[in-house]
C-alpha positions, 0 to 999 in steps of 0.5 A, a space after each residue: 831029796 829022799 833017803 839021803 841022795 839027789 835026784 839030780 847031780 851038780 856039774 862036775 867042774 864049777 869055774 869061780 870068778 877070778 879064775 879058779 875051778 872046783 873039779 870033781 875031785 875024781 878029776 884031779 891027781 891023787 898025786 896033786 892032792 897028796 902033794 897040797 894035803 902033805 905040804 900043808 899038814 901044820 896048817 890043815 890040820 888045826 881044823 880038818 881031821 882027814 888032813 892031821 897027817 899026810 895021806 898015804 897013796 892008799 888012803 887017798 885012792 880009797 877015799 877017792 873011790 869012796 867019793 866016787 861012789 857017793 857023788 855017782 849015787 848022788 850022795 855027796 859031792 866032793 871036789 878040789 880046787 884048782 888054777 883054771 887051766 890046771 889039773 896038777 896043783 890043788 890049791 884046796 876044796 869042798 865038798 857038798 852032803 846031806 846033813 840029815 834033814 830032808 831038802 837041806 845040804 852042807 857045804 865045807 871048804 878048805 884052802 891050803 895056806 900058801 892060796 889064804 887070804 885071796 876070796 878062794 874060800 868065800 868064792 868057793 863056798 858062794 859057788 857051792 851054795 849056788 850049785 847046791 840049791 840049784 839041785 832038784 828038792 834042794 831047799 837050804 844050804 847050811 855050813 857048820 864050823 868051829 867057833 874058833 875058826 874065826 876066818 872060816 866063820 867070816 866066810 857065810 854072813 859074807 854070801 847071805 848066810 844067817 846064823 842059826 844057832 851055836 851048839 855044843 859040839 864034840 872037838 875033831 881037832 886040837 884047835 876047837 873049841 867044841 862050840 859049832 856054829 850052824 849057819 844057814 841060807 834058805 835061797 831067798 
Protein backbone atom coordinates (compact mmCIF):
# COMPACT_ATOMS: atom_id res chain seq x y z
CA UNK A 1 0.00 0.00 0.00
CA UNK A 2 1.55 3.18 -0.87
CA UNK A 3 0.37 6.80 -1.02
CA UNK A 4 -3.03 5.99 -0.14
CA UNK A 5 -4.22 3.30 -2.74
CA UNK A 6 -3.83 -0.83 -2.95
CA UNK A 7 -2.15 -2.65 -5.06
CA UNK A 8 -4.82 -5.18 -5.21
CA UNK A 9 -8.73 -4.57 -5.01
CA UNK A 10 -11.45 -6.54 -2.83
CA UNK A 11 -14.27 -8.42 -4.70
CA UNK A 12 -17.01 -6.67 -5.83
CA UNK A 13 -19.96 -8.79 -4.11
CA UNK A 14 -19.11 -10.47 -0.52
CA UNK A 15 -22.14 -13.15 0.43
CA UNK A 16 -22.06 -12.94 4.42
CA UNK A 17 -23.30 -16.09 6.53
CA UNK A 18 -26.91 -15.98 6.59
CA UNK A 19 -27.49 -14.84 3.35
CA UNK A 20 -26.97 -11.36 3.06
CA UNK A 21 -24.55 -9.64 0.34
CA UNK A 22 -22.45 -6.43 0.39
CA UNK A 23 -22.22 -5.16 -3.20
CA UNK A 24 -20.18 -2.80 -4.52
CA UNK A 25 -22.18 0.00 -4.15
CA UNK A 26 -22.01 1.05 -8.06
CA UNK A 27 -24.21 -2.12 -8.24
CA UNK A 28 -26.86 -1.34 -6.47
CA UNK A 29 -29.77 1.48 -7.52
CA UNK A 30 -29.29 4.84 -6.58
CA UNK A 31 -33.13 4.55 -6.24
CA UNK A 32 -32.72 1.63 -3.49
CA UNK A 33 -30.11 3.58 -1.58
CA UNK A 34 -32.23 7.03 -1.45
CA UNK A 35 -35.26 5.11 -0.59
CA UNK A 36 -33.41 2.85 2.73
CA UNK A 37 -31.20 6.50 3.47
CA UNK A 38 -34.65 8.92 3.34
CA UNK A 39 -36.80 6.37 5.13
CA UNK A 40 -34.22 6.00 7.93
CA UNK A 41 -33.08 9.35 8.27
CA UNK A 42 -34.44 9.65 12.68
CA UNK A 43 -32.28 6.57 12.99
CA UNK A 44 -29.05 6.98 10.62
CA UNK A 45 -28.62 10.12 11.17
CA UNK A 46 -27.83 9.98 15.23
CA UNK A 47 -24.43 8.70 13.85
CA UNK A 48 -23.61 9.31 10.17
CA UNK A 49 -23.45 12.75 9.08
CA UNK A 50 -23.91 11.92 5.12
CA UNK A 51 -27.25 10.41 6.28
CA UNK A 52 -28.60 13.72 8.84
CA UNK A 53 -31.15 14.59 5.66
CA UNK A 54 -32.37 12.29 2.77
CA UNK A 55 -29.94 12.34 -0.42
CA UNK A 56 -31.31 14.43 -3.33
CA UNK A 57 -30.68 12.26 -6.86
CA UNK A 58 -27.78 14.58 -7.39
CA UNK A 59 -26.01 13.91 -4.28
CA UNK A 60 -26.42 10.57 -4.49
CA UNK A 61 -25.28 10.12 -8.19
CA UNK A 62 -21.98 12.41 -7.26
CA UNK A 63 -21.07 10.48 -4.74
CA UNK A 64 -21.60 7.41 -6.39
CA UNK A 65 -19.47 8.46 -9.01
CA UNK A 66 -16.82 9.77 -6.41
CA UNK A 67 -16.95 6.04 -4.99
CA UNK A 68 -16.44 4.67 -8.24
CA UNK A 69 -13.38 6.56 -9.06
CA UNK A 70 -11.79 5.62 -5.39
CA UNK A 71 -12.76 2.00 -5.60
CA UNK A 72 -11.45 1.86 -9.50
CA UNK A 73 -8.07 3.77 -8.17
CA UNK A 74 -7.89 1.25 -5.29
CA UNK A 75 -8.81 4.02 -2.64
CA UNK A 76 -11.59 2.99 -0.74
CA UNK A 77 -14.09 0.46 -1.08
CA UNK A 78 -17.75 1.37 -0.61
CA UNK A 79 -20.56 -1.13 -0.73
CA UNK A 80 -24.56 -1.73 0.53
CA UNK A 81 -25.73 -4.46 1.69
CA UNK A 82 -28.37 -6.23 0.28
CA UNK A 83 -30.90 -9.59 0.44
CA UNK A 84 -28.98 -12.15 -1.26
CA UNK A 85 -30.96 -12.20 -4.37
CA UNK A 86 -31.79 -8.76 -4.12
CA UNK A 87 -30.44 -5.51 -5.77
CA UNK A 88 -33.32 -3.12 -5.06
CA UNK A 89 -33.69 -3.12 -1.27
CA UNK A 90 -30.66 -1.74 0.72
CA UNK A 91 -30.70 -3.16 4.02
CA UNK A 92 -27.42 -0.96 5.06
CA UNK A 93 -23.32 -0.89 4.25
CA UNK A 94 -19.74 -0.20 4.57
CA UNK A 95 -17.07 0.81 3.40
CA UNK A 96 -13.13 0.11 3.32
CA UNK A 97 -10.36 3.30 3.26
CA UNK A 98 -6.81 4.17 4.26
CA UNK A 99 -6.76 5.71 7.53
CA UNK A 100 -3.23 7.09 6.94
CA UNK A 101 -1.11 4.97 8.23
CA UNK A 102 0.82 2.61 5.64
CA UNK A 103 -0.70 -1.17 5.74
CA UNK A 104 -3.62 0.07 7.92
CA UNK A 105 -7.33 0.42 6.61
CA UNK A 106 -10.87 1.55 8.26
CA UNK A 107 -13.77 -0.18 8.03
CA UNK A 108 -17.16 1.58 8.89
CA UNK A 109 -20.66 0.20 8.73
CA UNK A 110 -24.03 1.08 9.20
CA UNK A 111 -27.77 -0.70 9.33
CA UNK A 112 -30.92 0.63 8.67
CA UNK A 113 -33.05 0.24 11.62
CA UNK A 114 -35.93 -2.09 10.44
CA UNK A 115 -32.75 -4.79 9.63
CA UNK A 116 -31.15 -3.98 13.64
CA UNK A 117 -30.61 -6.30 15.74
CA UNK A 118 -29.82 -9.40 13.56
CA UNK A 119 -25.85 -10.08 13.45
CA UNK A 120 -25.79 -7.85 9.93
CA UNK A 121 -23.73 -5.14 11.41
CA UNK A 122 -20.92 -7.52 13.10
CA UNK A 123 -21.27 -9.76 10.01
CA UNK A 124 -20.69 -7.29 7.72
CA UNK A 125 -17.85 -5.88 9.64
CA UNK A 126 -16.36 -9.67 10.04
CA UNK A 127 -16.51 -9.89 6.20
CA UNK A 128 -14.82 -6.53 5.63
CA UNK A 129 -12.23 -7.32 8.15
CA UNK A 130 -11.51 -10.34 6.40
CA UNK A 131 -11.50 -9.22 2.77
CA UNK A 132 -9.28 -6.07 3.91
CA UNK A 133 -6.48 -8.19 5.10
CA UNK A 134 -6.63 -10.40 2.48
CA UNK A 135 -5.34 -7.35 0.35
CA UNK A 136 -1.84 -7.30 -0.76
CA UNK A 137 0.45 -4.79 1.93
CA UNK A 138 -2.64 -4.90 4.07
CA UNK A 139 -1.54 -5.15 7.41
CA UNK A 140 -4.22 -4.32 10.34
CA UNK A 141 -7.63 -3.20 10.16
CA UNK A 142 -9.03 -0.83 12.33
CA UNK A 143 -12.74 0.55 13.13
CA UNK A 144 -13.26 4.05 15.14
CA UNK A 145 -16.39 4.95 16.61
CA UNK A 146 -18.16 7.27 18.99
CA UNK A 147 -18.05 6.08 22.72
CA UNK A 148 -21.74 6.56 22.67
CA UNK A 149 -22.43 4.47 20.02
CA UNK A 150 -22.60 1.47 22.48
CA UNK A 151 -23.89 -0.93 19.85
CA UNK A 152 -21.65 0.01 17.35
CA UNK A 153 -18.64 -0.52 19.94
CA UNK A 154 -20.09 -3.94 20.87
CA UNK A 155 -19.42 -5.09 17.41
CA UNK A 156 -15.06 -5.25 16.99
CA UNK A 157 -14.29 -7.18 20.49
CA UNK A 158 -16.97 -9.59 18.96
CA UNK A 159 -14.65 -10.38 15.74
CA UNK A 160 -11.13 -10.07 17.55
CA UNK A 161 -10.70 -6.75 17.77
CA UNK A 162 -8.80 -4.88 20.74
CA UNK A 163 -8.94 -1.71 21.55
CA UNK A 164 -6.22 0.66 21.18
CA UNK A 165 -6.88 3.52 22.55
CA UNK A 166 -9.94 6.37 23.31
CA UNK A 167 -9.10 9.77 22.07
CA UNK A 168 -10.83 13.14 21.91
CA UNK A 169 -12.63 13.51 18.76
CA UNK A 170 -14.52 16.38 17.27
CA UNK A 171 -18.36 15.34 17.22
CA UNK A 172 -19.80 14.92 13.44
CA UNK A 173 -23.25 14.15 14.86
CA UNK A 174 -25.87 15.43 17.87
CA UNK A 175 -25.30 12.03 19.48
CA UNK A 176 -21.46 12.01 19.99
CA UNK A 177 -19.76 12.31 22.53
CA UNK A 178 -16.59 13.50 20.96
CA UNK A 179 -14.69 10.57 22.62
CA UNK A 180 -13.69 7.93 19.59
CA UNK A 181 -12.80 4.52 20.24
CA UNK A 182 -9.86 3.13 18.12
CA UNK A 183 -9.90 -0.53 17.86
CA UNK A 184 -7.69 -2.65 16.03
CA UNK A 185 -7.07 -6.33 14.47
CA UNK A 186 -3.62 -6.96 13.56
CA UNK A 187 -4.54 -10.60 11.32
CA UNK A 188 -3.40 -12.69 13.90
Amino acid sequence: MTKGSLSGLPRENIELPGGSVLRRRSLVSDDAFIDAVAADVGHLGEWLRWARHPPTREETERFRAEQDADWDAGRSFVYVLTPPDRHDQVLGGGAMFPNGEVGVLEIGYWVCSPATGRGLATRAAAALTEEGLGLPGVKAMEIHCDRANARSAAIPPRIGYRLLRIEADEPQTAAEAGRSMVWRHDGA
